[in-house]
C-alpha positions in Angstrom: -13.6 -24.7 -20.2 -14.7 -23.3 -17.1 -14.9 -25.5 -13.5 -15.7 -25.3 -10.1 -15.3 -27.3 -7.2 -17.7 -28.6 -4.8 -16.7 -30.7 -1.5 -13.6 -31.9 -3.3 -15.0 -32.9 -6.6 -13.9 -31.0 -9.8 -17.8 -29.7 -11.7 -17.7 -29.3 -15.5 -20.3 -27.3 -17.2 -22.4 -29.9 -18.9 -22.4 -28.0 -22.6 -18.7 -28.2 -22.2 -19.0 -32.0 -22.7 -21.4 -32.1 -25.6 -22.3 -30.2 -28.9 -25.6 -30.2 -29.0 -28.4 -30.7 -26.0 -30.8 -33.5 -26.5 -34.6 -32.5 -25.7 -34.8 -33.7 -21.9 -37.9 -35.5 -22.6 -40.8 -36.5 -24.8 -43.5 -35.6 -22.1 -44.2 -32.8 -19.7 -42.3 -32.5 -16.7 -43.8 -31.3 -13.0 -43.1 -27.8 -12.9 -40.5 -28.3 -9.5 -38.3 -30.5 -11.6 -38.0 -28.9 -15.3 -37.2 -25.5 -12.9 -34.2 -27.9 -10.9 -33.3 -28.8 -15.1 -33.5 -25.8 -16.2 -31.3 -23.9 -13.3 -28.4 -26.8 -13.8 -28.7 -25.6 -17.4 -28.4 -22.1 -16.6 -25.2 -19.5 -16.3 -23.7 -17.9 -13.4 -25.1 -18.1 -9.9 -28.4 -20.0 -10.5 -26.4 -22.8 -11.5 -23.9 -22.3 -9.0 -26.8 -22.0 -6.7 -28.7 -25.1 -8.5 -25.8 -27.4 -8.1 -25.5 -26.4 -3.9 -29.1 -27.1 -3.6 -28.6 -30.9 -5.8 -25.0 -32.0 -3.6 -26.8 -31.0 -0.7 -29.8 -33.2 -1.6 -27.6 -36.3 -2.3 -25.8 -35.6 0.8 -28.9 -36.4 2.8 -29.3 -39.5 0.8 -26.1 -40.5 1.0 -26.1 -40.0 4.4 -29.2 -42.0 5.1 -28.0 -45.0 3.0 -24.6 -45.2 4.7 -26.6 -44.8 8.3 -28.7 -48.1 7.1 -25.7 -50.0 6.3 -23.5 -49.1 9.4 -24.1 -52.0 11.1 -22.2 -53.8 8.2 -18.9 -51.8 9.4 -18.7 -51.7 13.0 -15.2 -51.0 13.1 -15.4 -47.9 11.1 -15.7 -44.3 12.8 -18.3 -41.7 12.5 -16.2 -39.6 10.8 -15.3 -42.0 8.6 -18.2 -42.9 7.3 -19.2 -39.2 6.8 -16.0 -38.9 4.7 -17.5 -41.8 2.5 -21.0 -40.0 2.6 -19.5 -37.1 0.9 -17.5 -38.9 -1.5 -20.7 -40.5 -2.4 -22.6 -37.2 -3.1 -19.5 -35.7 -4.9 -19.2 -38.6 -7.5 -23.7 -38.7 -7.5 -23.0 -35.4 -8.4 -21.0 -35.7 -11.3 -22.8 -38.5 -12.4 -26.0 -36.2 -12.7 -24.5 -33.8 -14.4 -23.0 -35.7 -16.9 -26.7 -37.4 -17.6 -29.2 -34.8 -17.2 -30.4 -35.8 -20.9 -31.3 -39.2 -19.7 -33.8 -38.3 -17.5 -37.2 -38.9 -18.9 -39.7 -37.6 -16.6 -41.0 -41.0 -15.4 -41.1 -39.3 -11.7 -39.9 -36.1 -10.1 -36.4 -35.3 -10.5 -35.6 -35.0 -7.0 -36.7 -39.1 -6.8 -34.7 -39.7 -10.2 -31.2 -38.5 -8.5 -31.5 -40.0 -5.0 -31.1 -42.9 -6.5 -27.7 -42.0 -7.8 -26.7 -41.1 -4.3 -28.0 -44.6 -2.5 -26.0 -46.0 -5.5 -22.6 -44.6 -5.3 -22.8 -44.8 -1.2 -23.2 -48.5 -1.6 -20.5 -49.6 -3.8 -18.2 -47.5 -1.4 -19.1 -49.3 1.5 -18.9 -52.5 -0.4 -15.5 -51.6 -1.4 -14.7 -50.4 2.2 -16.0 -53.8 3.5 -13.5 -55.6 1.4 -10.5 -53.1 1.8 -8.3 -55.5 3.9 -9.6 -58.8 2.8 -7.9 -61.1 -0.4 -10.1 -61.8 -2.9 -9.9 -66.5 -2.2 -7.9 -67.7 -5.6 -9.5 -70.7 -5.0 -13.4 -71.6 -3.6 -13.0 -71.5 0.0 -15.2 -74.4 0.6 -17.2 -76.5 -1.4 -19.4 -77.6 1.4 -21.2 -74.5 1.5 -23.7 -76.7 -0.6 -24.1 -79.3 2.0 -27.8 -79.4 3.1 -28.1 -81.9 6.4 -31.8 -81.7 4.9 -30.6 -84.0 2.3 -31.0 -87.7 2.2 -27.7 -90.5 1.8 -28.8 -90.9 -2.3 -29.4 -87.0 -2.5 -26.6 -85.8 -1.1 -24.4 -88.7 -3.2 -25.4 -87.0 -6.2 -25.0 -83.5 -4.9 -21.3 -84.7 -4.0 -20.9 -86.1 -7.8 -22.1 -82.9 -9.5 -19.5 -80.5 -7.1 -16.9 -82.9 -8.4 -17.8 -82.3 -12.3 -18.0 -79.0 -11.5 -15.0 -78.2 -9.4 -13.4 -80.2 -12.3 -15.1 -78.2 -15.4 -13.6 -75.2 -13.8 -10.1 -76.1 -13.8 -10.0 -77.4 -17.6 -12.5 -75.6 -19.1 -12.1 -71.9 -17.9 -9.4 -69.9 -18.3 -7.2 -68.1 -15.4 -9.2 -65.0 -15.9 -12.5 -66.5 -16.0 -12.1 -69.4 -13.2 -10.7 -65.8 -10.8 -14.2 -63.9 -12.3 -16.6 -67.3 -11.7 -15.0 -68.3 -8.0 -15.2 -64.8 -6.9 -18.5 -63.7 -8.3 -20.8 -67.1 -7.7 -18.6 -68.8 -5.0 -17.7 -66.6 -2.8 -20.0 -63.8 -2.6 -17.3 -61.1 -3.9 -19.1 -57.8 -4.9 -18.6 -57.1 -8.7 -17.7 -53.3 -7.8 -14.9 -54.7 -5.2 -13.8 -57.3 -8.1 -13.9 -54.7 -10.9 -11.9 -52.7 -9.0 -9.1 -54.9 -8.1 -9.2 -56.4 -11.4 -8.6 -52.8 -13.2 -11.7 -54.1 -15.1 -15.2 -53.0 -15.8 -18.4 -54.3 -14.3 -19.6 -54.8 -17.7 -16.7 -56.7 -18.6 -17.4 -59.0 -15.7 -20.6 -60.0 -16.4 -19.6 -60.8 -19.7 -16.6 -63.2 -18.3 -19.4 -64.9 -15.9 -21.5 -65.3 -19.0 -19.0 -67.0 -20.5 -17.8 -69.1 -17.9 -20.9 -70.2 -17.1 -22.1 -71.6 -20.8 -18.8 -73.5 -20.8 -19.3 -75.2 -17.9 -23.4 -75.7 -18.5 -22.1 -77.2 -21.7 -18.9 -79.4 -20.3 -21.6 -80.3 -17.6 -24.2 -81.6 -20.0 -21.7 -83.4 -21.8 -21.5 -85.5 -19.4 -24.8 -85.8 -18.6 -25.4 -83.3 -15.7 -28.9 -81.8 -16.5 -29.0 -78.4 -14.9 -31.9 -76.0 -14.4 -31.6 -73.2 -17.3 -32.3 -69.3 -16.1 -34.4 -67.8 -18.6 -32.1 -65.4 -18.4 -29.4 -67.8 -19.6 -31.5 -69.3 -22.2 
């Protein structure tokens, strides 16, 4: 199997991973992104070259998203968060590779694999953000649903409803899911930080969440607690 490297990430020929090659897509492409396709399906030096041209495109957009989210990371360094700009573009990179069957065409290429760049630089930074800090066992307040806004009756019945809940969660959930619900809903932990800690998937996690939360919609309704439903939770 034959590889290269590229700024410090290992590149596997994509017919190395895979029997066949699917058709890339049903309709006709523009003719400046089935000639990038084509040269990242080629031999030799115009893939070599093709796959320079690509990490140096997500570089740029890596680059750009980690610039618009610097503010969230004073304390780190400019070379620093270069270093995470070309981690970013290395592991975009791969991830191209390793899907240039899915794309369909529905815009230019170039467009279709910034986004994997503005992805991957993003849940690094989110990760970075949370390097030094515990993920809360525990809610770390329950009063960030106090509304002054809210009248004596209102804010009675807001108080009785944190109760069930903060008491739903301790019976009804299990270890795992009470850690997955707290940190995801409560207290604003990214799921790429949590999955991460966890040695879990993303995936995984939102199933957990699902989970947690239809127990507790239904321990809550037990007891009489009508809740808005999410159509997406329907």
């Amino acid at each position: 199997m034959s590889a290269r490297t590229l700024g410090g990430a290992k590149l596997v020929h994509p017919h190395a991973q895979t029997a066949a090659v699917t058709p890339v897509a049903l309709r006709t492409l523009d003719p400046e992104s089935q000639a990038s396709l084509d040269d990242l399906r080629s031999e030799g030096a115009a893939r070599d070259e093709a796959i320079a041209r690509l990490h140096a495109l997500l570089l740029r957009a890596a680059r750009f998203e980690v610039g618009r989210r610097r503010v969230t990371l004073p304390h780190l360094r400019g070379d620093e968060l270069d270093d995470i700009a070309m981690e970013a573009a290395d592991d975009a990179l791969l991830s191209v590779l390793r899907r240039l069957d899915d794309f369909r065409g529905r815009s230019r290429f170039t467009t279709w694999v910034y986004k994997f760049a503005l992805l991957e630089a993003a849940v690094k930074l989110r990760k970075r953000s949370w390097q030094e800090r515990e993920i809360p066992p525990e809610p770390e307040t329950w009063n960030v649903f106090a509304d002054a806004r809210r009248g004596p009756e209102a804010e009675l019945e807001l108080g009785e409803l944190l109760h069930a809940v903060e008491r739903a969660i301790a019976e009804e959930l299990t270890p795992h899911q009470r850690t997955v619900l707290v940190a995801l809903a409560i207290d604003g932990v990214p799921i790429d930080v949590l999955a991460d800690r966890l040695g879990s998937t993303r995936g995984a996690l939102y199933k957990t969440l699902h989970d947690a939360r239809r127990k507790l919609r239904s321990r809550l309704a037990e007891q009489g607690h009508e809740l808005e439903r999410r159509p997406e939770e329907s």
